[in-house]
Each structure stands twice: as C-alpha cells, then as structure tokens.
Biopython code that builds the backbone (N, CA, C, O; Angstrom):
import numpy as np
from Bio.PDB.StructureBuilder import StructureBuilder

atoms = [
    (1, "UNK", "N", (-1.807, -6.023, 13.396)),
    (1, "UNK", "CA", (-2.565, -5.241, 12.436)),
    (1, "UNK", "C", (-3.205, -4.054, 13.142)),
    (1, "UNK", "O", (-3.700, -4.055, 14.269)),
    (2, "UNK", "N", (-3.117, -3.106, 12.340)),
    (2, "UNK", "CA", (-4.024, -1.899, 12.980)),
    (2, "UNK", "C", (-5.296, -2.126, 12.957)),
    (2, "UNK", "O", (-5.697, -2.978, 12.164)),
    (3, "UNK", "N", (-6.292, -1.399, 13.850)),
    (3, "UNK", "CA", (-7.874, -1.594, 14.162)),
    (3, "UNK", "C", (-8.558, -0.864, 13.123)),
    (3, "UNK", "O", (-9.546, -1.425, 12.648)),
    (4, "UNK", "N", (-8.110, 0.728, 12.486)),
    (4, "UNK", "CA", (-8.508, 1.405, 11.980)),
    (4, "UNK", "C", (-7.991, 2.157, 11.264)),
    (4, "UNK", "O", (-7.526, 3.177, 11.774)),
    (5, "UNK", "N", (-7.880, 1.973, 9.953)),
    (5, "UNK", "CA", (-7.212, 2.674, 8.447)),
    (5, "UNK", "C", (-7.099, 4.355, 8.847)),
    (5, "UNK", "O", (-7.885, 4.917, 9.610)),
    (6, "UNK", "N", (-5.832, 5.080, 8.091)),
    (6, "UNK", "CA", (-6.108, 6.764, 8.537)),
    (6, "UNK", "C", (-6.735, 7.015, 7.106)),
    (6, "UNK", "O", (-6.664, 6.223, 6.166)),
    (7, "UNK", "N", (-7.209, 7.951, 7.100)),
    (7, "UNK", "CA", (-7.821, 8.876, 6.546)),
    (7, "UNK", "C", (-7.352, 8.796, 5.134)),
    (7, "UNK", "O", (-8.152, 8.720, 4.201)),
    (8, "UNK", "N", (-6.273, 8.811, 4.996)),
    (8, "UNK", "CA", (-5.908, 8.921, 3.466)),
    (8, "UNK", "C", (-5.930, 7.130, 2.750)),
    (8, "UNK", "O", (-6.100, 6.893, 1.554)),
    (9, "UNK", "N", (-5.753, 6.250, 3.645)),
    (9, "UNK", "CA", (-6.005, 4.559, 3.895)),
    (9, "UNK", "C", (-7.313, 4.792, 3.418)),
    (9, "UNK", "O", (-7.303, 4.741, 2.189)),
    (10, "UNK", "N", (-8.638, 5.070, 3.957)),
    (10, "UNK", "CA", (-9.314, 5.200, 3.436)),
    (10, "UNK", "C", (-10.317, 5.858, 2.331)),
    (10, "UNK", "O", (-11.434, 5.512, 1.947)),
    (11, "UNK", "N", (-9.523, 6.877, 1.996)),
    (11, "UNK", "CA", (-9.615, 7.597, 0.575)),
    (11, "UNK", "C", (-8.673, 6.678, -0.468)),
    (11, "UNK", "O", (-8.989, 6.435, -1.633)),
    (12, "UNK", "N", (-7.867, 6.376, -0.029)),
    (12, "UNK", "CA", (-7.508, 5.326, -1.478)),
    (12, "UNK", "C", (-7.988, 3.810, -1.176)),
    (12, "UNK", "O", (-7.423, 2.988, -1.899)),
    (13, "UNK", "N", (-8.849, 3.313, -0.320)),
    (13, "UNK", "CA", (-9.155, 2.233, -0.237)),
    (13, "UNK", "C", (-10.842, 2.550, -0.923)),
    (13, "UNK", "O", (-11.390, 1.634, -1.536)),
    (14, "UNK", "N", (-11.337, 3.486, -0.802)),
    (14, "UNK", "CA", (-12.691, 3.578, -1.963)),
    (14, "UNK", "C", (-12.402, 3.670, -3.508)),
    (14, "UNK", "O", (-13.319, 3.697, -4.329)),
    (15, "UNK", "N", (-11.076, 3.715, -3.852)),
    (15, "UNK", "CA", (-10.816, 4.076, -5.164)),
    (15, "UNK", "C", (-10.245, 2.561, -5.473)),
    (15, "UNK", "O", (-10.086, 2.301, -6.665)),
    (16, "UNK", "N", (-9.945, 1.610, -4.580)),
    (16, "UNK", "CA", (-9.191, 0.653, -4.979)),
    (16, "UNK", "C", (-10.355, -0.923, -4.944)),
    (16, "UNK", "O", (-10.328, -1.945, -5.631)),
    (17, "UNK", "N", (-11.303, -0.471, -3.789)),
    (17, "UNK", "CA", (-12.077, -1.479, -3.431)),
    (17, "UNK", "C", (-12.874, -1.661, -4.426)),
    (17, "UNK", "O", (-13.119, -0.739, -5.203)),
    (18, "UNK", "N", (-13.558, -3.231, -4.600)),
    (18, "UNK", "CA", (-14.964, -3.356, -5.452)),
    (18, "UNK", "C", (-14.325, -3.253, -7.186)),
    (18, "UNK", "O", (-14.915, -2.981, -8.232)),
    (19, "UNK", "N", (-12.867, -3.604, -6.906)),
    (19, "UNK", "CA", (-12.387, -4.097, -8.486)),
    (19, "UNK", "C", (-12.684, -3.220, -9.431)),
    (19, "UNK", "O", (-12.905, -3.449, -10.621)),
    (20, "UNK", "N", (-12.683, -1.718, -8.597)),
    (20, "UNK", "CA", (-13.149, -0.584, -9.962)),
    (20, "UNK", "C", (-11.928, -0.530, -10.962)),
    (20, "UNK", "O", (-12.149, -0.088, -12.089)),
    (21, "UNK", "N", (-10.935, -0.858, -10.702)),
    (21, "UNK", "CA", (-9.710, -0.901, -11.368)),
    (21, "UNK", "C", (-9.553, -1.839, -12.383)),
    (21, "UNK", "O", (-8.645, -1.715, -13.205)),
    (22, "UNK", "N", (-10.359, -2.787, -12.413)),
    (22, "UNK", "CA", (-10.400, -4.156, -12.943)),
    (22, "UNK", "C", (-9.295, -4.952, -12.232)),
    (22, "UNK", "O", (-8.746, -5.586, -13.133)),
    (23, "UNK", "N", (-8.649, -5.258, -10.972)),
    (23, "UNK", "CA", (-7.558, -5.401, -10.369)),
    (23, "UNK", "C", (-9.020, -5.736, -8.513)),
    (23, "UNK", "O", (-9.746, -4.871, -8.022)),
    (24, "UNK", "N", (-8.914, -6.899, -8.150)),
    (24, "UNK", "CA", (-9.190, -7.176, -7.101)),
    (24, "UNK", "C", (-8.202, -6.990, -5.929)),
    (24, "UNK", "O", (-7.329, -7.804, -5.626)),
    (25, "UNK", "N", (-8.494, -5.591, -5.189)),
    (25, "UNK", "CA", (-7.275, -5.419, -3.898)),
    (25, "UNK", "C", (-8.140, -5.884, -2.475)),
    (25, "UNK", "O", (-9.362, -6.037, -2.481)),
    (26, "UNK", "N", (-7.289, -6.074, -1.280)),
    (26, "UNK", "CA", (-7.388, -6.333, -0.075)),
    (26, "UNK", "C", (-6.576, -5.864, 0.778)),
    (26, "UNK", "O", (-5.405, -6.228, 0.881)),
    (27, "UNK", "N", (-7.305, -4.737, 1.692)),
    (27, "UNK", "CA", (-6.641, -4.321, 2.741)),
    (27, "UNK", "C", (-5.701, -5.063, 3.694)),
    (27, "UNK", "O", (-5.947, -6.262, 3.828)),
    (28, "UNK", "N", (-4.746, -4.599, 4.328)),
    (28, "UNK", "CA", (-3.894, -5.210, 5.678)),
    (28, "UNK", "C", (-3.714, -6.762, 4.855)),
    (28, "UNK", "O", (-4.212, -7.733, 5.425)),
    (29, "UNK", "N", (-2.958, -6.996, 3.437)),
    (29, "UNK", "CA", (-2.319, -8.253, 3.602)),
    (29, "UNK", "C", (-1.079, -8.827, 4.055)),
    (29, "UNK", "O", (0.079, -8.486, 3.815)),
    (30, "UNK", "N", (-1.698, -10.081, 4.994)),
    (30, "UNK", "CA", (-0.354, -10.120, 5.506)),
    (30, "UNK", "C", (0.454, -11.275, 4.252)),
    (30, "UNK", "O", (-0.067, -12.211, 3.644)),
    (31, "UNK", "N", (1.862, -10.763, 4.194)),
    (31, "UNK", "CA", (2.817, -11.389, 3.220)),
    (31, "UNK", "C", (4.194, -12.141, 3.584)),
    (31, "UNK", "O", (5.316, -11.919, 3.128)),
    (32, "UNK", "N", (3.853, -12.943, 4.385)),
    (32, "UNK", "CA", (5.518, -13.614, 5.021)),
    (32, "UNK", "C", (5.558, -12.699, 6.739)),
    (32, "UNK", "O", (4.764, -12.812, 7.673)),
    (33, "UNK", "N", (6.497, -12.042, 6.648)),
    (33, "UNK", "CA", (6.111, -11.344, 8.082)),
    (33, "UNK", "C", (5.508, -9.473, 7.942)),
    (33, "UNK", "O", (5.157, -8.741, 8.867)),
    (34, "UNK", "N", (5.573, -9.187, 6.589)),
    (34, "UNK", "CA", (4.780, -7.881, 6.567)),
    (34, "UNK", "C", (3.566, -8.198, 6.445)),
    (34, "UNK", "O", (3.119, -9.335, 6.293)),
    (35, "UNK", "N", (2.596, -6.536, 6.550)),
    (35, "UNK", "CA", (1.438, -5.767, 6.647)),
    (35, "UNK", "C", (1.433, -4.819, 5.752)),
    (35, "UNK", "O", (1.728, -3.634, 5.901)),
    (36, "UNK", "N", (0.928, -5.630, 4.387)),
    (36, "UNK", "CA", (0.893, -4.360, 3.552)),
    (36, "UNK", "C", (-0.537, -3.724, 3.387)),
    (36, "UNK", "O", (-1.590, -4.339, 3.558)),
    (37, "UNK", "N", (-0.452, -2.770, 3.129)),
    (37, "UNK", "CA", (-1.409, -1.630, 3.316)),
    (37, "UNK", "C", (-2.152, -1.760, 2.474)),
    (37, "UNK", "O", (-3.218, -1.175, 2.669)),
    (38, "UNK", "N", (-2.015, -2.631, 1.001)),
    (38, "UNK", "CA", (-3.028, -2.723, 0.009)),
    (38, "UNK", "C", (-2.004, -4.042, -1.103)),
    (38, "UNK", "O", (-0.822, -4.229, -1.394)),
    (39, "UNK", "N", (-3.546, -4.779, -1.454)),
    (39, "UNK", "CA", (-2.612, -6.005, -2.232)),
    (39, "UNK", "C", (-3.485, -6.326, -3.061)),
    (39, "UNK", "O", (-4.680, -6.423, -2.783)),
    (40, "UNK", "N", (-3.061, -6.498, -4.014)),
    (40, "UNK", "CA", (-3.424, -7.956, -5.513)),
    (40, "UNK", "C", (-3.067, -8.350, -5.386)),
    (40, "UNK", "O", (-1.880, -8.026, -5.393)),
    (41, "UNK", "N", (-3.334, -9.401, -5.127)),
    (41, "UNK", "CA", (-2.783, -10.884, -5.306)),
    (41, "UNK", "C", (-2.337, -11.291, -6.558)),
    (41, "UNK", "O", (-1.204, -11.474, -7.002)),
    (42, "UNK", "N", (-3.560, -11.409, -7.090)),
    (42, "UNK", "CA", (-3.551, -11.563, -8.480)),
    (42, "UNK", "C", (-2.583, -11.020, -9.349)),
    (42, "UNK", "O", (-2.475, -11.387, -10.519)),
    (43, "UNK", "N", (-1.996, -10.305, -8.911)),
    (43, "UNK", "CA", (-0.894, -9.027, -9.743)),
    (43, "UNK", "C", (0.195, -9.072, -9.318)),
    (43, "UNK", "O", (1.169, -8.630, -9.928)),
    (44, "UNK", "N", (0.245, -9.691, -8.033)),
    (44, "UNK", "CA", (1.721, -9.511, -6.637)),
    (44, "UNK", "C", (1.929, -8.267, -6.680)),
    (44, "UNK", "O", (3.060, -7.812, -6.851)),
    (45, "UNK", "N", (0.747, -7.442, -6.513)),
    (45, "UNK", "CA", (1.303, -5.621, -6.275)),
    (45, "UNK", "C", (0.610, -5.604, -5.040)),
    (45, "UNK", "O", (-0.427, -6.148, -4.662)),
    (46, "UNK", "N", (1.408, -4.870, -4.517)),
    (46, "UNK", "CA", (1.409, -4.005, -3.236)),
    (46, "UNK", "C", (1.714, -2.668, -3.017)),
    (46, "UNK", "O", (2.784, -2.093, -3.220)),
    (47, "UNK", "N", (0.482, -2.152, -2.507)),
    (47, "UNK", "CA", (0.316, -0.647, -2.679)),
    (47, "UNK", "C", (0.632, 0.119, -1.288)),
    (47, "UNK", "O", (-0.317, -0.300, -0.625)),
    (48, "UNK", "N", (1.260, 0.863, -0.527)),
    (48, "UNK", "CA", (1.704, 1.379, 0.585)),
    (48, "UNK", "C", (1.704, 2.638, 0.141)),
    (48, "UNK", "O", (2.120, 3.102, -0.920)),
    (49, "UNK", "N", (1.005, 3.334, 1.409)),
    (49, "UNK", "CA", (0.892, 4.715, 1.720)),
    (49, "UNK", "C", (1.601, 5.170, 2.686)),
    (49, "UNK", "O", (1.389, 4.780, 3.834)),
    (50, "UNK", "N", (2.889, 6.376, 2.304)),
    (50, "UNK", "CA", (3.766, 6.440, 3.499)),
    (50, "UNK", "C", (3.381, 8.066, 3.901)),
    (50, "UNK", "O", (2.997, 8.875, 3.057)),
    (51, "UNK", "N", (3.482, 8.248, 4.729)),
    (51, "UNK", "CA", (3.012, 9.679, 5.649)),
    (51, "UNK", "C", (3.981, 9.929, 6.652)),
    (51, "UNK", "O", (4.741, 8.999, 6.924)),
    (52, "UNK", "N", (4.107, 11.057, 7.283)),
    (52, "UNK", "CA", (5.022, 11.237, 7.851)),
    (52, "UNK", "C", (6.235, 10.633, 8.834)),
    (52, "UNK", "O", (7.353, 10.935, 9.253)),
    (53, "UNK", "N", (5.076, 9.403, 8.919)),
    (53, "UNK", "CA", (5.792, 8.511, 9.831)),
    (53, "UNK", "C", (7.055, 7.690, 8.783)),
    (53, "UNK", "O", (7.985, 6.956, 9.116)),
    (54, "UNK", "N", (6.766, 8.011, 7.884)),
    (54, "UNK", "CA", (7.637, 7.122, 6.931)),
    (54, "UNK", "C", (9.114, 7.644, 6.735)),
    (54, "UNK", "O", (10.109, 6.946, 6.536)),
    (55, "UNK", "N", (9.048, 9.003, 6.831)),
    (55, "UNK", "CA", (10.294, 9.684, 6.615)),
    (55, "UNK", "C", (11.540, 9.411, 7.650)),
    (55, "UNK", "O", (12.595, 9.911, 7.260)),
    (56, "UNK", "N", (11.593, 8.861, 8.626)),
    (56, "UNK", "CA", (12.324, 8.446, 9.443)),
    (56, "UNK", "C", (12.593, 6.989, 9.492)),
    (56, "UNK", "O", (13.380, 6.518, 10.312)),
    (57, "UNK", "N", (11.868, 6.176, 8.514)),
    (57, "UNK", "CA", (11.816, 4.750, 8.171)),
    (57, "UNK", "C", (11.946, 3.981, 6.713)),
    (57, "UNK", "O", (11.398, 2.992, 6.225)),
    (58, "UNK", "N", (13.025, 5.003, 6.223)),
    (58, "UNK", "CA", (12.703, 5.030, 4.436)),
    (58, "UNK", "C", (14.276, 3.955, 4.435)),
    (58, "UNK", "O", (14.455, 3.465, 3.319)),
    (59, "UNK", "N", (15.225, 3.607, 5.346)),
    (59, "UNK", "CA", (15.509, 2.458, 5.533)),
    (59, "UNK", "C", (14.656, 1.020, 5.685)),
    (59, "UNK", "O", (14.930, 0.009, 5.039)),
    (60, "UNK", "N", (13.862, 1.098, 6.399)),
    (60, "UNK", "CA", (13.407, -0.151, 7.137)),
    (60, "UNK", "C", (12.267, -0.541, 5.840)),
    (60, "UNK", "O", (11.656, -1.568, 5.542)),
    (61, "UNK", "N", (12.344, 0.937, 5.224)),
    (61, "UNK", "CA", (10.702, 0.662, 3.909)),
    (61, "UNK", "C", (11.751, 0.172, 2.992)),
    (61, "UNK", "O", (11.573, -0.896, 2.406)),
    (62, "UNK", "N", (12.828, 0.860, 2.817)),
    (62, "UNK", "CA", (13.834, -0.372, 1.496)),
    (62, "UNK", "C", (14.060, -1.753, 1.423)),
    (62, "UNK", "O", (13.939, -2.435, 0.405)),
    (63, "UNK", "N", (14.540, -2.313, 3.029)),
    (63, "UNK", "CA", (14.684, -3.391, 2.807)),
    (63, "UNK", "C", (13.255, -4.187, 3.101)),
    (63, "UNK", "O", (13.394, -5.408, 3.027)),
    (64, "UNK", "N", (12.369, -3.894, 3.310)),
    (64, "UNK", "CA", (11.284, -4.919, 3.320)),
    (64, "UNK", "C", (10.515, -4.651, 1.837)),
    (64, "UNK", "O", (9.685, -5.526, 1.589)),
    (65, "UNK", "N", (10.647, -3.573, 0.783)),
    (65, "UNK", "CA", (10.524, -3.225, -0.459)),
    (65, "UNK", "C", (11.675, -4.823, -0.895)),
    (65, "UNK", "O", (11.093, -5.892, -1.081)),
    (66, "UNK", "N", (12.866, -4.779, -0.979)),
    (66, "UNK", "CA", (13.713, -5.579, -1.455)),
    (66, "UNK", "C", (13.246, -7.235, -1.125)),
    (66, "UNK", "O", (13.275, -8.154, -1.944)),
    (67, "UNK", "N", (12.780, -7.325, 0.425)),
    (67, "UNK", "CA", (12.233, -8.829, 0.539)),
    (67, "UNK", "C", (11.277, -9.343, -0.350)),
    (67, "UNK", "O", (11.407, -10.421, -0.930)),
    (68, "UNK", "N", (9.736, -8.130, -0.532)),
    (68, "UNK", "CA", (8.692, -8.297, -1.267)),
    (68, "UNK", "C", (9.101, -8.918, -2.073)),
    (68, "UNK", "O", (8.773, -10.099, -2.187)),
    (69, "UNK", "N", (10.302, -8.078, -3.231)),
    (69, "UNK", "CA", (10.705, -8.051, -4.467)),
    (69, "UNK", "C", (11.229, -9.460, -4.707)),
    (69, "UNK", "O", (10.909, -10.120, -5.696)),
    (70, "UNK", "N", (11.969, -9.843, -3.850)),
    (70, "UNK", "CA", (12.655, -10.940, -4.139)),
    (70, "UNK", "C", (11.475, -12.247, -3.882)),
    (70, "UNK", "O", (11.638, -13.391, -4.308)),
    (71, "UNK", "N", (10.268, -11.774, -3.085)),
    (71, "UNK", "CA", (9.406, -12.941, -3.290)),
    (71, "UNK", "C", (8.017, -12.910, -4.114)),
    (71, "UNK", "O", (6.849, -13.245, -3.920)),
    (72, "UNK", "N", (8.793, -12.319, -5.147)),
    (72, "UNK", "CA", (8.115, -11.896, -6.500)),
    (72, "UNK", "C", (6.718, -11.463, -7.181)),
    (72, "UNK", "O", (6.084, -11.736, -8.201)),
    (73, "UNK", "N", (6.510, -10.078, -5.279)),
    (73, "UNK", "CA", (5.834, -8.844, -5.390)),
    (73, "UNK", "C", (6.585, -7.923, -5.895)),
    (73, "UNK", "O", (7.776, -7.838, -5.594)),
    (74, "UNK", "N", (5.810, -6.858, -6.987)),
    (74, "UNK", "CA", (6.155, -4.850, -6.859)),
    (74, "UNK", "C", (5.407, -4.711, -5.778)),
    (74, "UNK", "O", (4.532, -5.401, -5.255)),
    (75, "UNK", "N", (5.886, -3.733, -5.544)),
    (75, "UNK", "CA", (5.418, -2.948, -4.647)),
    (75, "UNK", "C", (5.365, -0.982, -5.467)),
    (75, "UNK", "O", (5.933, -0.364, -6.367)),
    (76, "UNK", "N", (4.348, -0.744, -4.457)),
    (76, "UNK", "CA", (4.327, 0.784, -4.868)),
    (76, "UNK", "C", (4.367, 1.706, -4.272)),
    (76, "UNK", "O", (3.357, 2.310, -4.633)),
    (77, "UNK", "N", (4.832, 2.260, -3.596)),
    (77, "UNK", "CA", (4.595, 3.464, -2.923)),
    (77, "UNK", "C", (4.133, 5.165, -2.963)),
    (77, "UNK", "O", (4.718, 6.146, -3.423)),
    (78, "UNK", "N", (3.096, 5.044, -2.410)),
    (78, "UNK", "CA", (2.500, 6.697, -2.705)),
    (78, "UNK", "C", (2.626, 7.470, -1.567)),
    (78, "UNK", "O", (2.619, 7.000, -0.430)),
    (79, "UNK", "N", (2.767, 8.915, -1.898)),
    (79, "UNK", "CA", (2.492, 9.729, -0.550)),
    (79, "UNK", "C", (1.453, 10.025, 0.003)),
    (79, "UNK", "O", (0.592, 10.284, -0.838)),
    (80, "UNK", "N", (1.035, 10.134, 1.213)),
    (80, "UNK", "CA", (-0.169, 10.411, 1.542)),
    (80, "UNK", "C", (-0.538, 11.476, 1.067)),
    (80, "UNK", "O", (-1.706, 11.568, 0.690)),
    (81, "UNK", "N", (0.421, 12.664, 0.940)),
    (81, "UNK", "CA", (-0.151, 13.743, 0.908)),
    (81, "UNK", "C", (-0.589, 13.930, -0.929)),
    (81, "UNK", "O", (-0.954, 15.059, -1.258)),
    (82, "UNK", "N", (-0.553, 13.158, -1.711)),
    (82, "UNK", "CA", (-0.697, 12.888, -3.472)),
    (82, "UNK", "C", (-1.977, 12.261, -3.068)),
    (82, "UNK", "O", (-3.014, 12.830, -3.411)),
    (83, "UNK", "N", (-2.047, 11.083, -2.336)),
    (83, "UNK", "CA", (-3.209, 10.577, -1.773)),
    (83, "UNK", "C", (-4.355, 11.675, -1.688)),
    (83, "UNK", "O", (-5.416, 11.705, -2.312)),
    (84, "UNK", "N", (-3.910, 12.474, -0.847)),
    (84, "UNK", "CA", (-5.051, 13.628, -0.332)),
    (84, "UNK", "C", (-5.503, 14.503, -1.055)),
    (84, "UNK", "O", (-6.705, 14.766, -1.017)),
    (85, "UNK", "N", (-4.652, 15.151, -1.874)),
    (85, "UNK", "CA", (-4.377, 16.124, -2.990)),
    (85, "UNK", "C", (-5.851, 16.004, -4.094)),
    (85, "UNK", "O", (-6.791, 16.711, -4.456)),
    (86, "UNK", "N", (-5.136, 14.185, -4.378)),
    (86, "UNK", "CA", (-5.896, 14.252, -5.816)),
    (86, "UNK", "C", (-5.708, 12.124, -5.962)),
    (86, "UNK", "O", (-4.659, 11.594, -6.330)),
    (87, "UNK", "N", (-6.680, 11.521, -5.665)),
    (87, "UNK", "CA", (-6.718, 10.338, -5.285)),
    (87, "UNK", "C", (-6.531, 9.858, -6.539)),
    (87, "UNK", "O", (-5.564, 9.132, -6.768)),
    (88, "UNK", "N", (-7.461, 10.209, -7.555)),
    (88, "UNK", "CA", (-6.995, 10.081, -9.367)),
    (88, "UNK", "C", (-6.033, 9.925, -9.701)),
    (88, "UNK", "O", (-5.839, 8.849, -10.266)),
    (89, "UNK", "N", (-4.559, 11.132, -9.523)),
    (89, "UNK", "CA", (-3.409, 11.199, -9.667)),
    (89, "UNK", "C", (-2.520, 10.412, -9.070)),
    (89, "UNK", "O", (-1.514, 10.135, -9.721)),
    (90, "UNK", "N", (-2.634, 9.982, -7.997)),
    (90, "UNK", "CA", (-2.064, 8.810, -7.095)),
    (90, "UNK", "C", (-1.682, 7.434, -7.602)),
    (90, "UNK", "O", (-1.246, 6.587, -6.822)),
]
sb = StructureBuilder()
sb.init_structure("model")
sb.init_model(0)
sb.init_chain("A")
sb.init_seg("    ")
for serial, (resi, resn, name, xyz) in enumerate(atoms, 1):
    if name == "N":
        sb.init_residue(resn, " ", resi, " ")
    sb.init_atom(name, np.array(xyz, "f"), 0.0, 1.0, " ", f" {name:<3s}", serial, name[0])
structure = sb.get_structure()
C-alpha cells in the first residue's frame, strides 16, 4: 500500500468520505490481490483514479478491471485530470 494519497486521491477522497454521497467509501481496499483506490463495499464499486502513470498500463488496468468484475465488483474509472478540473463532474 502506498503511505500517502496524491493530490487528486485526495481531492476526491473529501468528496467521497463521511458518506456525503449516501454511499459509505474506504480508501486503499484491499480486494483478493488488488489495491483499490476507493471502495463500497456496500455497492461492490470501486472507484480508481488513473493519471499518467496509467497510460502505459491500460492493459494491466483491463485485466484486473475484468477480475473485479467477475468477483462481482464495478469498477470505475476517472481521470485525474476530470478529478482536478472539476471534482463535481467526476
């Protein structure tokens, strides 16, 4: 697990935390052998923020998207930079 959320991790983790959504999330859940970046449980959604590092890993993000799926999480994916933009819109 990482020590410390980036910047846009934590601009959508104030919008997600404290059940303002009516939806209880939790940072860094771990799910079988992933680290997802944001979770309901309650919902089996999983929320991931991909940033540049992602663009060179949009293989490795499909098939662990496809494992989630098949162990009957969505998953979601946002860009950081929609993240940054406009956290509302995200």
């Amino acid at each position: 697990m990482r020590h410390a959320p980036t910047r846009t991790e934590q601009r959508l983790w104030q919008r997600l935390s404290g059940s303002q959504l009516g939806v209880g999330f939790r940072r860094q859940v771990v799910i079988g052998e992933y680290i997802a970046d944001f979770a309901a449980p309650s919902r089996r959604l999983v929320v991931e923020v991909d940033g540049g590092a992602h663009a060179s890993r949009r293989h490795l993000d499909a098939r662990r998207d496809a494992r989630l799926t098949r162990a009957g999480w969505r998953v979601l994916r946002l860009e950081a930079a929609l993240v940054e933009a406009d956290v509302e819109a995200a």
